[in-house]
N, C-alpha and C positions, 0 to 999 in steps of 0.2 A: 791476178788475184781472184779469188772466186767471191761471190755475194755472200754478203750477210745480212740477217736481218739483224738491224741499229734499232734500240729504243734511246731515246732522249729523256732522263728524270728530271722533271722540271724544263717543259721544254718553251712552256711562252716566259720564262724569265729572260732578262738581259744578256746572260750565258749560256743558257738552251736555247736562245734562238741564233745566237752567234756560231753553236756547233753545227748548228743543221747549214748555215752558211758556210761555214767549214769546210764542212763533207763534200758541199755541190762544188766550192770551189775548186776542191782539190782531189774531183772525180772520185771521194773514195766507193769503193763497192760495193753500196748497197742494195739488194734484194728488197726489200720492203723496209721502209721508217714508220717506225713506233714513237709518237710524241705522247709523252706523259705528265697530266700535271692533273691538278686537285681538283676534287670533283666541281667544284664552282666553274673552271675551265674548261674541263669535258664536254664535248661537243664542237666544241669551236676548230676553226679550222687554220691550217698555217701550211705557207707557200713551199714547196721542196721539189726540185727541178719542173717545174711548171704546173705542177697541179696542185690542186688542193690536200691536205691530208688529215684527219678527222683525230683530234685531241684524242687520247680515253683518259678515263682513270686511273691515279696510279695506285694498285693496289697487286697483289702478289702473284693471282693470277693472268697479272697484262705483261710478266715476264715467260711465260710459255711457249719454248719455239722462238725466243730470243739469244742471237748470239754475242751480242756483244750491248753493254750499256752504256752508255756518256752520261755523268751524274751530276747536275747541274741545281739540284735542291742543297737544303739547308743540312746541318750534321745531324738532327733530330729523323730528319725522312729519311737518308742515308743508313742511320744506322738501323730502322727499322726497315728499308726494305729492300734495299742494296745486300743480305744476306739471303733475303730469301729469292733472290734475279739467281747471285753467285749458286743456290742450292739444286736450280733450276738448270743449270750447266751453262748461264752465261756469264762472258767475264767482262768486269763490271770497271771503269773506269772513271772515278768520280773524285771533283773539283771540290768534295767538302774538305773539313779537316777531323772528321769522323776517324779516320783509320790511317793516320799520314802518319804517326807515330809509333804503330803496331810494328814491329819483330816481323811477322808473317805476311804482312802487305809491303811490296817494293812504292818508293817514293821516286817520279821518276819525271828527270828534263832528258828527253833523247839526247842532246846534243853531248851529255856530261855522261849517264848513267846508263843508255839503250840496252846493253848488256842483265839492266836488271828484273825487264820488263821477260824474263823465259819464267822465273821463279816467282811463281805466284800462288802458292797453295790454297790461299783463300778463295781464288777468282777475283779478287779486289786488286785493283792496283792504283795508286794514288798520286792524282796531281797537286803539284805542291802550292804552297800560298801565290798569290800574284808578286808581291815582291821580290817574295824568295826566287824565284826564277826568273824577274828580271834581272837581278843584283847578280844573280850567279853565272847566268850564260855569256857573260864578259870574265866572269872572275876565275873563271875553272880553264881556259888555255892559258891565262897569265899562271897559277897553281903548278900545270902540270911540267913548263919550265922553270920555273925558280922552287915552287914549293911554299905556299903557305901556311904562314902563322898563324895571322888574327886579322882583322878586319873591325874597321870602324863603320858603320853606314849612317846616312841620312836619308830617310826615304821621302818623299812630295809625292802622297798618294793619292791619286781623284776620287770624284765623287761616284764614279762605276765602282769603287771598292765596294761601296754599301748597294749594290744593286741597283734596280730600276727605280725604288724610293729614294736614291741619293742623286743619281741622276735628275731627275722631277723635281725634287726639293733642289735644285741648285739652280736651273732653268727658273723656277718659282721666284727664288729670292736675288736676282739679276732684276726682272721684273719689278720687284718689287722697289727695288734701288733705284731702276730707273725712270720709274713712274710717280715714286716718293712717296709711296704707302706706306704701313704698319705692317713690319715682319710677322709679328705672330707665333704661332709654334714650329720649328726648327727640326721635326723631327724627321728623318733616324740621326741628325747630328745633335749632340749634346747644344751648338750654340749655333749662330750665322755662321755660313761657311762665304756667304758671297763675303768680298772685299775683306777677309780675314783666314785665318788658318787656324787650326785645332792641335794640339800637341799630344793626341789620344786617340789612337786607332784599337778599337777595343778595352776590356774590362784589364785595373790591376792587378796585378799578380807578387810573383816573389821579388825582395830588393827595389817594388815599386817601378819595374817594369813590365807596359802593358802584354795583352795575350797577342797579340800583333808583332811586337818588338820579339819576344819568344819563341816566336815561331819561325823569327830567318835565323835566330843560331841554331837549333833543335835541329830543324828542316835541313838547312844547307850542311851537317855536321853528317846526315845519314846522306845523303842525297851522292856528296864527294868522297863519303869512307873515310871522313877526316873526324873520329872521335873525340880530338884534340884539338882542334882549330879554337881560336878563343875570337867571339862577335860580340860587339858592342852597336846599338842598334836602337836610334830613336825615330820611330814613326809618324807623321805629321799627316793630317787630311789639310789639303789645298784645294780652292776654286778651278779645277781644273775637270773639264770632263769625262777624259776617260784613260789617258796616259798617266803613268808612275815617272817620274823621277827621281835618280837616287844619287846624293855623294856620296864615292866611297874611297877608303882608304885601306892599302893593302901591305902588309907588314911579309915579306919573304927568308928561307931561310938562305937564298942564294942574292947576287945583286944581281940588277935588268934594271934598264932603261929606259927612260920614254918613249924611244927610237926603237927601239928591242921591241917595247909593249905594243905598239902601233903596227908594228910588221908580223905580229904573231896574232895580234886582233886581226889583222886584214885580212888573214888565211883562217880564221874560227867561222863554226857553221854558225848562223845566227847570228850574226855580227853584222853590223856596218862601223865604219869607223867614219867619224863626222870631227875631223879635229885639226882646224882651219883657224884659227884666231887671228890671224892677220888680213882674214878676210870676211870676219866676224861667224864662221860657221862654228858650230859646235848641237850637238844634241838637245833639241826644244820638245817640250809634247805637243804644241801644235803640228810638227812635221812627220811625229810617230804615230801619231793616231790613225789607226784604219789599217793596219801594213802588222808585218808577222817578225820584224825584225828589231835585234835591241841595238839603237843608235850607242855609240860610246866616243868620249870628245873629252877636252880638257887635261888630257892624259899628261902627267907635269910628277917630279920630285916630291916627295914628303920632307918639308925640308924642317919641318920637326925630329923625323928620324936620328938616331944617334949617329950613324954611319952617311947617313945621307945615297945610301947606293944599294938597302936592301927595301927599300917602300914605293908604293908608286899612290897617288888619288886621282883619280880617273870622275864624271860624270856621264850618267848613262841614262836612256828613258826608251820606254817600250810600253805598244798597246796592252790596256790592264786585260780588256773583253780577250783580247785574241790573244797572246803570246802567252798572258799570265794566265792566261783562265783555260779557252775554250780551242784554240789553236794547239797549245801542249797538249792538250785531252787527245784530240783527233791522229796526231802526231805518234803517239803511244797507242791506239790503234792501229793507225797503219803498221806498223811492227805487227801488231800480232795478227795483221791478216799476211 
């Protein structure tokens, strides 16, 4: 593969410093690293195969001479400056949700969608939400043999959802429990996240489901070419620090079995299958954390089903920083080098 030069947007966040680990781990080839973050950052410096490499600014002219982007800011810096990278003739691969829903930008999990990552007129191509690509890269080989309907999910989202402030604030308020202080302000979470849970990942929307809950049906409907799939989808933040959790439940137009699902998981890229109950194994975030794979365990009958022989609920968890975030980014580069 030949070199490129990689800029990072947003590269000392939680997710830009996760890609640039990415990159070294998984030798990709780059020519020079561009790390990018706001001017209060510029300057400073971050480690990338053993040397030092000097922040800049991110501003329009620090994509010149850049071939490809990893977009690791907010949808506000995304959309102002992830066009003018693209205008610049590099192609821009960014984790916001700025353009995840665009017609002309591909939303893309390699494992499911690779194919969509040629057609990119914008230069943008979009990695999708962290859950969404957890929940999906177990659910798209069970799809592609039986064929799905609809899907129920339950997400158990950590506090790496909210970034390096969710991360800190939850570290904080452990602290704080176990030393027997005064919580205090709670922010980026609306309330205590230690020794409790939030039923609200994001702002309301339509029908009074939140912009988080919205986004694995939207997401995961372009993502499989399934314009019809019907997602029902309640997202929870949990005391957890950096793994997702999700129950999900899968409604097919064909029947498959647990036996069936297990044997067509064990052969899916991105998969482990962790689904041992009698030996107490099954998919925890403590064991996903740090690793680029989505465990899936519990794999059992929907015995709500009418039929009993066309549903399966499966639990699944995978790292938020890498699989959901910053590992899919780098993943969708390698394609286009």
């Amino acid at each position: 593969m030949s070199e490129k030069v990689v800029a990072i947007l947003g590269a000392t966040g939680v997710v830009g410093t996760q890609m640039i680990q990415c990159l070294e781990e998984r030798n990709f080839p780059v020519a020079k690293l561009v790390p990018l973050a706001s001017a209060h950052s510029a300057g400073k410096t971050l480690r990338f195969r053993g040397e030092d490499v000097t922040v800049v600014e991110a501003k329009p002219e620090a994509f010149e001479g850049v071939d490809i982007v990893l977009g690791a800011a907010g949808d506000g810096i995304a959309k102002a400056l992830l066009p003018e990278a693209a205008k610049r003739g590099a192609v821009c691969v960014d984790n916001s949700h700025a353009f995840r829903l665009d017609p002309d930008v591909p939303l893309v999990v390699p494992e499911i969608n690779a194919a969509d990552i040629a057609n990119h007129p914008r230069n943008i191509i979009s990695n999708p939400n962290c859950a969404t690509i957890i929940g999906l890269v177990p659910t798209y080989p069970l799809h592609k043999v039986a064929g799905l309907k609809r899907m129920i999910v339950s997400t158990y989202q950590a506090a790496s959802g909210a970034g390096m402030p969710g991360l800190t604030e939850l570290q904080r308020e452990m602290g704080v429990l176990s030393n027997g202080g005064q919580m205090g302000e709670t922010a980026p979470f609306a309330y205590q996240l230690a020794a409790n849970l939030i039923p609200q990942i994001g702002g309301f929307k339509d029908e009074m489901y939140t912009s988080e809950e919205w986004k694995m049906q939207n997401e995961g409907r372009k993502i499989m070419h399934l314009p019809e799939v019907r997602v029902n989808c309640t997202c929870v933040r949990v005391p957890i620090m950096r793994s997702h959790s999700e129950s999900i439940t899968c409604e097919f137009e064909n029947p498959i079995t647990p036996d069936q699902a297990r044997e067509i998981l064990s052969a899916a890229p991105g998969v482990k299958v962790v689904d041992d109950p009698a030996n107490l194994r099954y998919p925890m975030p403590l064991e996903t954390s740090d690793q680029d794979l989505v465990f899936v365990g519990r794999i059992r009958r929907d015995l709500s089903a009418p039929d009993g022989v066309n549903a399966l609920t499966f639990f699944c968890c995978g790292d938020q920083i890498r699989k959901g975030a910053a590992t899919n980014a780098v993943q969708i580069a390698e394609y286009l080098v």
